[in-house]
MDAnalysis code that builds the backbone (N, CA, C; Angstrom):
import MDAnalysis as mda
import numpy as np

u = mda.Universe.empty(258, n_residues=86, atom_resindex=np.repeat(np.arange(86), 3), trajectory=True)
u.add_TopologyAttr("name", ["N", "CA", "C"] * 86)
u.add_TopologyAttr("resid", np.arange(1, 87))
u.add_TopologyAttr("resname", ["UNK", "UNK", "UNK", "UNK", "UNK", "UNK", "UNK", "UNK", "UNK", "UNK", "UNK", "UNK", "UNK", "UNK", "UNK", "UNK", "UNK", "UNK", "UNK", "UNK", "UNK", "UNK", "UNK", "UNK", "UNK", "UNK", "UNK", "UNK", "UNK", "UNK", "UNK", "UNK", "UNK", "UNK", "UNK", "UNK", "UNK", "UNK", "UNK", "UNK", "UNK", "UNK", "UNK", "UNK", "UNK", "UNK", "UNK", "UNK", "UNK", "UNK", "UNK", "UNK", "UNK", "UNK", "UNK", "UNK", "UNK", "UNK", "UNK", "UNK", "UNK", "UNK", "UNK", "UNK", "UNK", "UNK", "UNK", "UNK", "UNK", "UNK", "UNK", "UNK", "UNK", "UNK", "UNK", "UNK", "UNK", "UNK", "UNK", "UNK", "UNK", "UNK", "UNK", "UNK", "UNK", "UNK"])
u.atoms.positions = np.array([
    [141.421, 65.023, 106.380],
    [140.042, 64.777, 106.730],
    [139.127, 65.119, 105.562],
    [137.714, 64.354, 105.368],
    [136.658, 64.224, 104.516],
    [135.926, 65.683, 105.027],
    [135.906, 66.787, 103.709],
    [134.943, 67.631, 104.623],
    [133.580, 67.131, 104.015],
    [132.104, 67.553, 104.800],
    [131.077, 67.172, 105.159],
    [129.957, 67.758, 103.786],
    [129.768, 66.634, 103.333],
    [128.832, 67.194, 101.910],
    [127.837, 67.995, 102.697],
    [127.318, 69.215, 101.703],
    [126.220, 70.095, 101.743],
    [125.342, 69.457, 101.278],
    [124.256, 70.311, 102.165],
    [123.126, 69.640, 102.296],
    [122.306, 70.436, 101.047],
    [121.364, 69.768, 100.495],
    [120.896, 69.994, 99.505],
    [119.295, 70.771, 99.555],
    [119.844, 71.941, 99.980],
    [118.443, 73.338, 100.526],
    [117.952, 73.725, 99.158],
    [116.566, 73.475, 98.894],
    [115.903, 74.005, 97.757],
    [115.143, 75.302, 97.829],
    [114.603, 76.123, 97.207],
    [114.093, 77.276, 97.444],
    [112.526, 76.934, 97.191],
    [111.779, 75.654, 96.898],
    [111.133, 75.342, 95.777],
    [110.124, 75.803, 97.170],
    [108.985, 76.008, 96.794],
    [107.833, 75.983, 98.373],
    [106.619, 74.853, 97.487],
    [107.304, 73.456, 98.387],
    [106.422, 72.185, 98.097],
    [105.305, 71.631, 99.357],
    [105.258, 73.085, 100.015],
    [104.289, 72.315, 100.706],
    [103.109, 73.340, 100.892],
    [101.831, 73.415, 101.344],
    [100.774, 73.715, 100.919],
    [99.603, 74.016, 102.079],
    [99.267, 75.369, 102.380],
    [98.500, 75.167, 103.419],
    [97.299, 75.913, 102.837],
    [95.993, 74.746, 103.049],
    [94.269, 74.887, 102.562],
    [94.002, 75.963, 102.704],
    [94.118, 76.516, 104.072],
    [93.091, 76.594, 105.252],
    [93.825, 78.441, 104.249],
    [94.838, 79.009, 104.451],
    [94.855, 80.337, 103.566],
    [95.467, 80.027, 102.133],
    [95.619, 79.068, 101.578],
    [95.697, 78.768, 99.754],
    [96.995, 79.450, 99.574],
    [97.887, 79.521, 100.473],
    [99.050, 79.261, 100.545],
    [100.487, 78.556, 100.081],
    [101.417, 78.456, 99.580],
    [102.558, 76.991, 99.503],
    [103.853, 77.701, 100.212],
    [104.585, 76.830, 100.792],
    [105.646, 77.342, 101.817],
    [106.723, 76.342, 101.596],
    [107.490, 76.601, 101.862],
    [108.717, 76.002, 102.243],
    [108.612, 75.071, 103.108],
    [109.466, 73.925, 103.110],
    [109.104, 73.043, 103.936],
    [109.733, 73.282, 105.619],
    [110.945, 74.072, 105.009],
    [111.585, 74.530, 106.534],
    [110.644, 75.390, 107.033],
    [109.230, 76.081, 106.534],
    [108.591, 77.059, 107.206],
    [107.496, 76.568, 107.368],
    [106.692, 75.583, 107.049],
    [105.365, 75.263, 107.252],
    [105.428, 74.906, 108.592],
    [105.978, 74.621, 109.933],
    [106.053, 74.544, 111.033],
    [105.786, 76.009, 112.082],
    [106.617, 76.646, 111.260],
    [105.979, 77.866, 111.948],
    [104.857, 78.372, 111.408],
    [104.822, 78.419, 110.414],
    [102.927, 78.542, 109.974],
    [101.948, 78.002, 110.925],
    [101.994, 76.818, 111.061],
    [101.335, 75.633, 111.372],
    [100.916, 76.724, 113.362],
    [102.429, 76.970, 113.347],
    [102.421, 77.358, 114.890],
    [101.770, 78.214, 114.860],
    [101.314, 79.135, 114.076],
    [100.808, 80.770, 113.903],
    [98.919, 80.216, 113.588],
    [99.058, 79.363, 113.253],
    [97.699, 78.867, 112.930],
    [96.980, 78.078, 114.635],
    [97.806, 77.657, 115.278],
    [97.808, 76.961, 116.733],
    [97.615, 78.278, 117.502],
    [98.328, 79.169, 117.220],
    [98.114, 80.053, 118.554],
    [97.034, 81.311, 118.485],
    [96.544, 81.104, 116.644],
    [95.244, 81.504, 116.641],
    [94.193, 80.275, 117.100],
    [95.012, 79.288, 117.398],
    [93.514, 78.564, 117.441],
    [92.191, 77.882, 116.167],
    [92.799, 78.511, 115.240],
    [92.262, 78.229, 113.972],
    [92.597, 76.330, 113.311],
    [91.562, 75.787, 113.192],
    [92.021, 74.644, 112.025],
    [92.676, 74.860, 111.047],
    [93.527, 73.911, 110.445],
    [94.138, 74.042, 109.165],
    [94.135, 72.685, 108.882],
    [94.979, 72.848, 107.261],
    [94.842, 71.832, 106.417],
    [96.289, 71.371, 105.863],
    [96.943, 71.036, 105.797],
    [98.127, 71.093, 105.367],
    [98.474, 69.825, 104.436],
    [99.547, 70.094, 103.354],
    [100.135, 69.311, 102.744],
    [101.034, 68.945, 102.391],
    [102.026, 68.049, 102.793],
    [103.476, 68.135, 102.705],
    [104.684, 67.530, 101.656],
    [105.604, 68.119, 101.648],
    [106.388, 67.507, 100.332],
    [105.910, 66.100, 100.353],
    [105.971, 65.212, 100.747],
    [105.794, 64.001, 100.450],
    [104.099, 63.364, 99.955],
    [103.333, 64.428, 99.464],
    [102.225, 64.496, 99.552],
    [100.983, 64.326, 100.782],
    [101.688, 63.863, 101.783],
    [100.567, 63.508, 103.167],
    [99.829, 64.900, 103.536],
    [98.725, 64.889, 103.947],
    [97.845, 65.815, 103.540],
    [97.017, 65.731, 105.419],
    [97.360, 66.586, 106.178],
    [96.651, 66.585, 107.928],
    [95.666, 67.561, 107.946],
    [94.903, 67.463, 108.771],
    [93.927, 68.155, 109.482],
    [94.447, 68.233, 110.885],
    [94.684, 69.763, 111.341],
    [95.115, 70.028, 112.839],
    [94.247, 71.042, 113.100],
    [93.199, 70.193, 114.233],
    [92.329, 71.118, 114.799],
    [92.503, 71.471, 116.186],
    [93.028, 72.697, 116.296],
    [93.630, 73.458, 117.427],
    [92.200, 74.084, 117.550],
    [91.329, 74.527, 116.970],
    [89.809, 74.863, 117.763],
    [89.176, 73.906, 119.067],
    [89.833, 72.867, 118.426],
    [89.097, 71.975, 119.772],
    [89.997, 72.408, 121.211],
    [89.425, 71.786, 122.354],
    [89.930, 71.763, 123.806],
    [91.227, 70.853, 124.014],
    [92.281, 71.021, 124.806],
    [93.484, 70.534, 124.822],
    [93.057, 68.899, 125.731],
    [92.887, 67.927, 125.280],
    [92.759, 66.527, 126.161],
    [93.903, 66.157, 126.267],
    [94.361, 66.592, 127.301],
    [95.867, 66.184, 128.315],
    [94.808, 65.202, 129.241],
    [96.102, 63.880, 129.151],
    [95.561, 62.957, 130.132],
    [97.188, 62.615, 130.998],
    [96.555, 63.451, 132.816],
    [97.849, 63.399, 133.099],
    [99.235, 64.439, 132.884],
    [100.103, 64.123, 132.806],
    [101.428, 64.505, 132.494],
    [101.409, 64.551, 130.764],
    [100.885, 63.780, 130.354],
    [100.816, 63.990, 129.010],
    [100.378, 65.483, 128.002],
    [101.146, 66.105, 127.728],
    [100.661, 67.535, 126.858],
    [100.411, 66.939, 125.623],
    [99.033, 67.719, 125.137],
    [98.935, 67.006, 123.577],
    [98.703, 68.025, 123.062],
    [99.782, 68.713, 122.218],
    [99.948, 70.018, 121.372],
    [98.163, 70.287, 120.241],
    [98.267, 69.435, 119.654],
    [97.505, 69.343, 119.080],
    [96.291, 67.893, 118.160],
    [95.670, 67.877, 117.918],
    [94.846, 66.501, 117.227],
    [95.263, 66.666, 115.738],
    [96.215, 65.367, 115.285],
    [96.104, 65.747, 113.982],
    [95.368, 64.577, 113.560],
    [95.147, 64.282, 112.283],
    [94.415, 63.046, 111.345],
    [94.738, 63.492, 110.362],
    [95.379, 62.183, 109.776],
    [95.739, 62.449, 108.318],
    [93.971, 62.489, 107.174],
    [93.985, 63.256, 106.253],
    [92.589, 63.305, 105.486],
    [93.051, 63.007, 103.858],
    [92.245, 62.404, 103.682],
    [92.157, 62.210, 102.076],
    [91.623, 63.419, 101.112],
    [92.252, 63.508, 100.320],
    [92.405, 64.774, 99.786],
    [90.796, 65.108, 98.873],
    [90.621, 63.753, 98.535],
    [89.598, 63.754, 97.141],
    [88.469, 63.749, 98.460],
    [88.325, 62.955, 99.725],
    [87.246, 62.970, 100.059],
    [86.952, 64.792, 100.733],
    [88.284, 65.294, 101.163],
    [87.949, 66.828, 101.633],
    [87.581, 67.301, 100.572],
    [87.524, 67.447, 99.684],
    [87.127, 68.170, 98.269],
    [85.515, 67.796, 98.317],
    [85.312, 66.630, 97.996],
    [83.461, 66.123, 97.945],
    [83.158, 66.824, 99.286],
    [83.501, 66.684, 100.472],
    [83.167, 67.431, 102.037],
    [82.711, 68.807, 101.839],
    [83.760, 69.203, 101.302],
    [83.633, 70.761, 101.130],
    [82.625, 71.257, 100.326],
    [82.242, 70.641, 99.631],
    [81.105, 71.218, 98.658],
    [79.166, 71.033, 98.952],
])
């Protein structure tokens, strides 16, 4: 039998959170993300692949139904949050 190539785990931390000027691991920015949700706090995040969200857990939960909606994300443009911010 073929044994099963390893998977290729980097140590590198390519992903990036605004909101505390942060960079994390990509296996950990989820639980960040969660620690940022259960404060309730907005964040900003940016991920290896460069895509760049806004998850605003400050707002009110709009469940419609059976439907749970963890959170609102929108992807944001990076250059326009920068002009925003200032």
């Amino acid at each position: 039998m073929a044994r099963a190539k390893a998977l290729n785990v980097t140590k590198d931390k390519n992903c990036y959170c605004h909101t505390c000027d942060k960079p994390f691991h990509y296996l950990g920015v989820a639980n960040h993300r969660l620690r940022h949700k259960n404060r309730k706090e907005d964040c900003w995040i940016t991920y290896t692949n460069g895509d760049t969200y806004a998850y605003k857990f400050s707002e009110p939960n709009k469940a419609i139904g059976n439907e749970p909606t963890d959170y609102q994300k929108e992807a944001v443009d990076p250059i326009r949050k920068v002009m925003l911010d200032k």
